[in-house]
C-alpha positions in Angstrom: 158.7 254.6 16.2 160.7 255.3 20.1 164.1 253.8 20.0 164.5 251.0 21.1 167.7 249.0 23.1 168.5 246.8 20.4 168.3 249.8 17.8 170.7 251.4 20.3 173.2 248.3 20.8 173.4 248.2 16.5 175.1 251.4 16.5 179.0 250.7 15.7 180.4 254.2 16.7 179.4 253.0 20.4 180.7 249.4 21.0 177.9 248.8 23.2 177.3 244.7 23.5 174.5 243.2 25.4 175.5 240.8 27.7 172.2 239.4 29.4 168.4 240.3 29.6 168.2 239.9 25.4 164.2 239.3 26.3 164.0 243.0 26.8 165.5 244.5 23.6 162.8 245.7 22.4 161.9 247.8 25.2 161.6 251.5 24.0 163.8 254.2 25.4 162.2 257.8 26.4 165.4 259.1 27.7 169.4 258.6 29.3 170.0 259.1 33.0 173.6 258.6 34.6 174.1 257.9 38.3 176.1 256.5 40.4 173.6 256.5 43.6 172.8 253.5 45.1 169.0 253.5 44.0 168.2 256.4 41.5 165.0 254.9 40.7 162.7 258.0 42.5 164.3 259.6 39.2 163.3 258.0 36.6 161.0 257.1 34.7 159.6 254.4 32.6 161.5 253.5 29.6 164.6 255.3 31.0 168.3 253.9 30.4 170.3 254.2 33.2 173.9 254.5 32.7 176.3 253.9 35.8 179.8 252.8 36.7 178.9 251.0 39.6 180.9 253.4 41.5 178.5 253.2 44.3 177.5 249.4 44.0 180.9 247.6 44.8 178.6 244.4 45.4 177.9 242.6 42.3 174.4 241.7 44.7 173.8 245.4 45.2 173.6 245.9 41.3 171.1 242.3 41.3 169.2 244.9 43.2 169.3 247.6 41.4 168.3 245.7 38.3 165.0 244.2 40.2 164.1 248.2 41.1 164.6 249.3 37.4 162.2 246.3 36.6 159.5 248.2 39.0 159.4 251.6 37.4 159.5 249.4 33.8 163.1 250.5 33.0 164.2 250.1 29.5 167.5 248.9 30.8 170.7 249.5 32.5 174.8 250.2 31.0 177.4 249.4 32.7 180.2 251.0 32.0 183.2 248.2 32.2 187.0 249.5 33.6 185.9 251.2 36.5 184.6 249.6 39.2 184.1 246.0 37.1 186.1 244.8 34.8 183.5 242.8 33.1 179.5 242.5 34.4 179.2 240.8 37.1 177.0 237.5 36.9 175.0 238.3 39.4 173.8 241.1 37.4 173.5 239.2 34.4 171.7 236.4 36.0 169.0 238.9 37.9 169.0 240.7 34.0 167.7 237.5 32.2 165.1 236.5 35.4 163.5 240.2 34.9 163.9 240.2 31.0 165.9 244.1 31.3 168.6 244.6 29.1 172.2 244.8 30.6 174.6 246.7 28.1 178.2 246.5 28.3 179.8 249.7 27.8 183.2 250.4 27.0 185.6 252.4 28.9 186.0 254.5 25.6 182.5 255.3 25.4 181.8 257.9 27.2 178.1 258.4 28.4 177.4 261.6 27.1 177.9 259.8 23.3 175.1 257.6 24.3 173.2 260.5 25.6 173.5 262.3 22.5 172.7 259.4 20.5 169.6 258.8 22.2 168.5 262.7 22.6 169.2 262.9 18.6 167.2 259.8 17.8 164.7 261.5 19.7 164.7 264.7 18.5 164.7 263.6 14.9 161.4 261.2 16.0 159.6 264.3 17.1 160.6 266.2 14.0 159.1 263.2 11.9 156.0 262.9 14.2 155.5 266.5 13.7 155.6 266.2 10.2 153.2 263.2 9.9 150.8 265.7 11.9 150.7 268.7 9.7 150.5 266.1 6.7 148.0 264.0 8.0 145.8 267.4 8.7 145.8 268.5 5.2 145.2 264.9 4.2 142.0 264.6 7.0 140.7 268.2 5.3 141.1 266.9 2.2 139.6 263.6 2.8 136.7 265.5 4.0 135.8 267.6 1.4 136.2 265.0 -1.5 134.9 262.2 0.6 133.1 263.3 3.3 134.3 262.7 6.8 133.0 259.7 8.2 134.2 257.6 4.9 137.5 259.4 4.6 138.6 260.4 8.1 139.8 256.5 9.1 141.7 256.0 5.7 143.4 259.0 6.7 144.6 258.3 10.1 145.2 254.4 9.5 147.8 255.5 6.5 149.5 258.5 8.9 149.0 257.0 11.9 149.4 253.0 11.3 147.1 250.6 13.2 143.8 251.1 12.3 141.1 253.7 12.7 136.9 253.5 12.8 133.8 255.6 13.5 131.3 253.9 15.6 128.0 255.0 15.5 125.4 256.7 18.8 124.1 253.2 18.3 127.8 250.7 18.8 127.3 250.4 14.8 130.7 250.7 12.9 129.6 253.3 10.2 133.4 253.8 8.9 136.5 251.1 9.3 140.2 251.4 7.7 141.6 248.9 6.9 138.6 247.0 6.3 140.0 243.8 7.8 140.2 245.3 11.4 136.1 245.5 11.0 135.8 242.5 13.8 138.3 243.6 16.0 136.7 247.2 16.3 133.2 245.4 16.5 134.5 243.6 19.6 136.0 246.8 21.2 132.5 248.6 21.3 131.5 247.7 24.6 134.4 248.8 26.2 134.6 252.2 24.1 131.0 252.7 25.3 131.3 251.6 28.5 131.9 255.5 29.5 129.4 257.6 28.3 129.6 261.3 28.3 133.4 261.3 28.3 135.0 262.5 25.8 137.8 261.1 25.8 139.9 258.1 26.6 142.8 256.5 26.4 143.6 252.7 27.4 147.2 251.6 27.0 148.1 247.8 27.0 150.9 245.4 26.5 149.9 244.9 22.4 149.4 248.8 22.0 146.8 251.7 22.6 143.5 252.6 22.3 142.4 256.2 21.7 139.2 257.7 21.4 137.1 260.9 20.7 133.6 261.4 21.4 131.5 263.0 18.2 128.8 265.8 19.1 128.4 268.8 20.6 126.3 270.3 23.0 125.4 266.8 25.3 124.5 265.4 21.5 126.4 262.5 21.2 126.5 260.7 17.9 129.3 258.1 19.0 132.9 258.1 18.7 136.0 258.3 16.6 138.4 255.4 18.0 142.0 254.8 16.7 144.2 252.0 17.8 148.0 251.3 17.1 150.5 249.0 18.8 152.4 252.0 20.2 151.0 255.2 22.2 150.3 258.6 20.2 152.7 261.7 20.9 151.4 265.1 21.5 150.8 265.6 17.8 149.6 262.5 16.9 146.5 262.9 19.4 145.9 267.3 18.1 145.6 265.1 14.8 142.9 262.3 16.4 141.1 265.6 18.0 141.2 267.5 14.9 139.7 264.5 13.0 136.8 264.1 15.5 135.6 267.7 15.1 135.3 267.3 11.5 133.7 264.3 11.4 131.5 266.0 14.5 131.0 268.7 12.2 129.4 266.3 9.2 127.4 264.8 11.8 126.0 267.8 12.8 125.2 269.0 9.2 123.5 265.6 8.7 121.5 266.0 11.6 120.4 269.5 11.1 119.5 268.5 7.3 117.4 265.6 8.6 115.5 268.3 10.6 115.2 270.5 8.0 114.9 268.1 5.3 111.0 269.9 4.1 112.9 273.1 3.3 115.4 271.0 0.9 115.8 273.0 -2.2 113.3 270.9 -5.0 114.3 272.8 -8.0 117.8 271.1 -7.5 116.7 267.9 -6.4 115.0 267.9 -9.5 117.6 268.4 -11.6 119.6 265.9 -9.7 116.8 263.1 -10.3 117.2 264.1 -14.1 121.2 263.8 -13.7 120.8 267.8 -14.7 123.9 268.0 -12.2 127.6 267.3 -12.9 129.1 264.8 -10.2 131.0 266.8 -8.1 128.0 269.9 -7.8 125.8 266.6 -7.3 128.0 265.4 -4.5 128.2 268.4 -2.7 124.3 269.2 -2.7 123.9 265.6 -1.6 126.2 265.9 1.3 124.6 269.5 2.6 121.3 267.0 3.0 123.2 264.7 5.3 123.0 261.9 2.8 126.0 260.0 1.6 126.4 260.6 -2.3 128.0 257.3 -2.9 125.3 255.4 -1.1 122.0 256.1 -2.5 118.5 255.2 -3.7 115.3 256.6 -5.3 111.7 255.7 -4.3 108.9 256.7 -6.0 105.3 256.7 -4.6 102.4 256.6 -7.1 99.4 258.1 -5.5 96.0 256.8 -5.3 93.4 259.2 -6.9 92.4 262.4 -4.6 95.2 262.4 -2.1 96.9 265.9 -2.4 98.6 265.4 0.9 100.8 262.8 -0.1 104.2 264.9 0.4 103.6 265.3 3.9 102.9 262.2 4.7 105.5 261.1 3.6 108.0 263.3 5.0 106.3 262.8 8.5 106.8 259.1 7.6 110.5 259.3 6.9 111.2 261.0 10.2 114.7 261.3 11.0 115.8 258.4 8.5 118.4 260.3 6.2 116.6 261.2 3.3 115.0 264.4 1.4 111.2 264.2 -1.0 109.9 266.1 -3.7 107.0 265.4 -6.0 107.0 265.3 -9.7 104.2 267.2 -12.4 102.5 263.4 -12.2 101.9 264.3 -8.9 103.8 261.3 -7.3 106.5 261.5 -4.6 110.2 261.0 -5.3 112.4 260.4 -2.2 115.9 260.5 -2.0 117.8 258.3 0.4 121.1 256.8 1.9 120.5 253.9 3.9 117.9 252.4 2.0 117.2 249.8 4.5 115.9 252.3 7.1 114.3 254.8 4.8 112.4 251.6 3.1 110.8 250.1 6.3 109.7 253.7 7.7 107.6 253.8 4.3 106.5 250.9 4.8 105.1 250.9 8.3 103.3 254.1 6.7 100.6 252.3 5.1 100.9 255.1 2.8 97.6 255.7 0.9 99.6 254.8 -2.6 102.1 252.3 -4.3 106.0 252.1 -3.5 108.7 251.4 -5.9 112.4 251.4 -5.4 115.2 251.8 -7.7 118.6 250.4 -7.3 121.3 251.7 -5.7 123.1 254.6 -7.1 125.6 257.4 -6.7 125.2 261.2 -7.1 125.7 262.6 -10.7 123.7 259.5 -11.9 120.5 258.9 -10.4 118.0 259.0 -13.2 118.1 254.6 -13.7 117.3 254.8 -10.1 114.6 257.1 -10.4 112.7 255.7 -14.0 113.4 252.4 -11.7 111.7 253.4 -8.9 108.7 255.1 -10.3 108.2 251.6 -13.2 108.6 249.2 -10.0 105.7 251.5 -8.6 103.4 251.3 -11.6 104.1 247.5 -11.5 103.1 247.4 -7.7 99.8 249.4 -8.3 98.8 247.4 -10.8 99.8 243.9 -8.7 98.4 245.4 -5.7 101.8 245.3 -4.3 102.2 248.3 -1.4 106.1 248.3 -1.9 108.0 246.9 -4.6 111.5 246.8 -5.8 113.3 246.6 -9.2 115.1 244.1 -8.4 111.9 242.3 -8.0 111.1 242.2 -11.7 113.9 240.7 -13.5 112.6 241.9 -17.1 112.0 245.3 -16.6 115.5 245.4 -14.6 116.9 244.3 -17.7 115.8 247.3 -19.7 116.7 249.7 -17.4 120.3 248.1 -16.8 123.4 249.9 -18.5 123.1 248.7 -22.0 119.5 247.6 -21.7 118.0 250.2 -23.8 120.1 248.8 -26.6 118.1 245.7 -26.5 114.9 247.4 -26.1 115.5 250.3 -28.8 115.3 247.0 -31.0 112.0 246.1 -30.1 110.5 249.4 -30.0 111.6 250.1 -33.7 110.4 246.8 -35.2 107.1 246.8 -33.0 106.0 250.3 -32.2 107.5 252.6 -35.0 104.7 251.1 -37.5 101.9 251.3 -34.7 103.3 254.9 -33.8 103.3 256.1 -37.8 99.5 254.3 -38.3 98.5 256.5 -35.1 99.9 259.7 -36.9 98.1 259.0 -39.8 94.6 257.6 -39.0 94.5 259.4 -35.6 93.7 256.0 -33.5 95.4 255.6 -30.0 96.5 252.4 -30.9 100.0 251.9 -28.6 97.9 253.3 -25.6 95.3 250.7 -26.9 97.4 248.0 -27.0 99.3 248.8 -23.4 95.8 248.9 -21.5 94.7 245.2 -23.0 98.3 243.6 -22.2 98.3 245.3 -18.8 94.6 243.5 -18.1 96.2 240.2 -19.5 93.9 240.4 -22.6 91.2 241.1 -21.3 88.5 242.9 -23.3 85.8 243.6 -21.1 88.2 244.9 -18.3 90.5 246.7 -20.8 87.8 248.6 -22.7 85.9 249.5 -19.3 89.6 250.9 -18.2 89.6 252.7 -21.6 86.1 253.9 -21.6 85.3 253.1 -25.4 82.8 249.6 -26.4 84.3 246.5 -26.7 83.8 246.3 -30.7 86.3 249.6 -31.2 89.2 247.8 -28.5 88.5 244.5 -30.8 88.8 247.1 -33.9 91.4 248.8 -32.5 93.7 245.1 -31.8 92.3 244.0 -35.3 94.5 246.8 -36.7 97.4 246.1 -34.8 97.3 242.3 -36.1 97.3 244.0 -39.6 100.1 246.0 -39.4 102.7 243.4 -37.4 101.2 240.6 -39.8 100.8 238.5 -36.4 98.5 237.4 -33.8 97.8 238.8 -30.6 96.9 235.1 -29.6 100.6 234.5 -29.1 101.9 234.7 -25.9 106.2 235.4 -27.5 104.2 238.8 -29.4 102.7 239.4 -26.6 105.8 239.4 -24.1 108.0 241.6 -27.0 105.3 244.2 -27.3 105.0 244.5 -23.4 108.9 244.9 -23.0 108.7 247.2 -25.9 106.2 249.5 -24.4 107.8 249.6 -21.2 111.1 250.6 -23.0 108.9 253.5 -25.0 107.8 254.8 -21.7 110.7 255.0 -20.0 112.7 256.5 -22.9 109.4 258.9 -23.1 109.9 259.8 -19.3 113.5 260.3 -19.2 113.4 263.8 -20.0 
């Protein structure tokens, strides 16, 4: 922080005392200019302390003057050395000092003016040093930041901690996409007008009584993608601002990588984002593949689309679909499509306006290094939604299967599957009857044997045969609706823990 009068006045070794204008105190002083002309203001500058004996102002009104002058060019204040030409300030001075709210400081005939000039060019000096410092730290924090983080999330921590105030990345669109602290979220919200106000410039700076706004275009090449703004209630030295530029160009830089991703995003590598779907990845490789996609690894989601029979071009249609949303496709040997995506609000509604010709489920949110519950989600809320004759549906949509698939769930379930299915699974072994596939086609058409054995493709005596056995080894009937409900949980729990692989 610049050093203020009343900073100054608190130092002992000086004996300075303020004797009027105590409204401007904490006025910030840039530097120390002694004169003893009778109007040195073409000079100065603003937030300079002038230091005089009055020598060439023997009227006390001359030095009102002077005072109202200092005032224009926003003066931090004005010493007058006592001894000399005064013996003690004069009141006109100190009366003109409180009107204008400038500092008057009484200096001592022992103090000579170079002390004070050394004081202040020290305090300065020292300020640079430490601004300086904050710089080079605050660069290896922003590189930092950006490679564990990525750049738009960790570039505004960054500068809010090094900088103070707070710090944001708006969006090509006025949305904030990044804000530190988090509390400063409406006051950056009500400064995008005014930051877009000036497009194609790259940079600006708007300085006001509370403080200063700075700000840094993002894009290269004409490509704007929206700006990195940083506000504080004091202006940015020289370093401060090589650190706000040096910040924009890496969050510039992810930008850019996002953007060229999103073009490229048919060429992603699948064998990887295979493995990834599978959690075949530690976190950190996870992240970083993520990231080189333009997606955000701590924001994600998996959709699934189940085809509908005889469409092989289902992969392209629903890249082309997906557009420039952020977010990379694959399919799976079951032929379906598995997308990838951050933003899940965008990247759902583009798939939906598709009118894909095939069934869309998505998973909850999740984070790279652990996206297979997202995927087994996705591609069970997509079976549920063919067979509903639901286009789109999400997990969160089905409370029950949600609960299998929730951390812990499959402790539940494993119960089920052992005390229901283990005894089916060991007759099918032995007697060679698919009795568990059986059993999942009649609950699926709500017990119907006429559709069921027509989906099967076997009479209707050999399903009833078939059920008849089940009833024999569970010792209970298929008539009740609780039996039913635990064997349809517990084959949905088999076939997940079947397909997790």
């Amino acid at each position: 922080m610049p050093l203020t009068v009343r900073q100054l006045a608190a130092r002992a070794d000086l004996g300075l005392r303020v004797v009027a204008g105590e409204a401007g105190l904490d006025r910030a002083i840039s530097w120390v200019h002694s004169s003893e002309v009778g109007d040195p203001t073409p000079w100065l500058e603003a937030g300079a302390l002038l230091l005089t004996t009055a020598a060439g102002h023997r009227a006390p009104g001359e030095l009102a003057d002077l005072t109202r002058r200092l005032v224009a060019i926003d003066a931090a204040g004005i010493g007058l050395a006592v001894g000399v030409a005064f013996d003690e300030v004069p009141a006109e001075l100190r009366e003109a000092a409180d009107a204008a709210s400038i500092c008057v400081l009484e200096v001592p005939y022992e103090t000579p003016f170079v002390a004070i000039s050394q004081a202040v060019a020290g305090r300065i000096a020292e300020e640079r040093q430490a601004t300086l410092q904050r710089a080079l730290r605050a660069h290896h924090l922003l590189t930092r930041a950006a490679l564990e983080q990525g750049a738009v999330r960790g570039v505004p921590s960054v500068l809010a901690r090094t900088l103070g105030g707070w710090a944001a990345i708006i969006g090509g669109d006025g949305r904030p996409l990044s804000v530190s602290p988090a509390a400063a979220t409406a006051e950056v919200e009500a400064r995008v007008p005014e930051v877009r106000r000036a497009p194609g410039v790259r940079s600006l700076a708007l300085s006001e009584p509370s403080g200063q706004l700075v700000g840094q275009a993002l894009g290269v090449r004409g490509a704007e993608h929206g700006h990195l703004v940083v506000y504080r209630d004091h202006a940015l030295e020289g370093p401060e601002q090589a650190v706000v530029a040096a910040a924009a160009s890496l969050v510039t830089y992810e930008l850019e990588q996002a953007r060229t991703a999103a073009a490229h995003a048919s060429r992603v590598d699948e064998p990887i984002l295979h493995e990834l779907l599978r959690d075949g990845l530690d976190a950190g490789a996870a992240a970083r593949h993520v990231r080189s996609w333009g997606l955000d690894p701590d924001d994600l989601i998996v959709m699934a689309v189940l085809p509908e029979s005889g469409d092989d071009g289902l992969l392209d249609r629903v890249r082309a679909a997906l557009g420039a949303a952020r977010a990379v496709a694959t399919t799976d040997a079951r032929r379906r499509v598995l997308v990838l995506a951050s933003d899940a609000d965008t990247a759902c509604a583009a798939l939906a306006d598709a009118a894909l010709p095939g069934w869309v489920g998505v998973g909850a949110p999740a984070t790279a290094g652990a996206l297979a519950p997202s995927r087994r989600q996705a591609e069970e809320a997509a079976h549920i939604g063919s067979q509903e004759g639901r286009r789109m549906a999400r997990i969160e949509d089905f409370d029950g299967v949600s609960l299998l698939l929730a951390p812990g769930g499959d402790v539940g379930a494993g119960v089920l599957v052992r005390r229901l299915l283990h005894p089916l699974l060991r007759v099918e072994r032995d007697r060679g009857i698919p009795l568990t596939e059986s059993l999942r086609v009649f609950l699926d058409h709500n017990g119907s044997w006429g559709e069921a054995s027509a989906a099967l493709g076997v009479h209707r005596h050999t399903l009833r045969a078939r059920m008849d056995t089940v009833e024999r080894v569970l010792g209970r009937s298929l008539d009740s609706s609780y039996l039913r409900l635990e064997l349809s949980l517990a084959l949905r729990a088999h076939s997940l823990a079947t397909d997790a692989g």
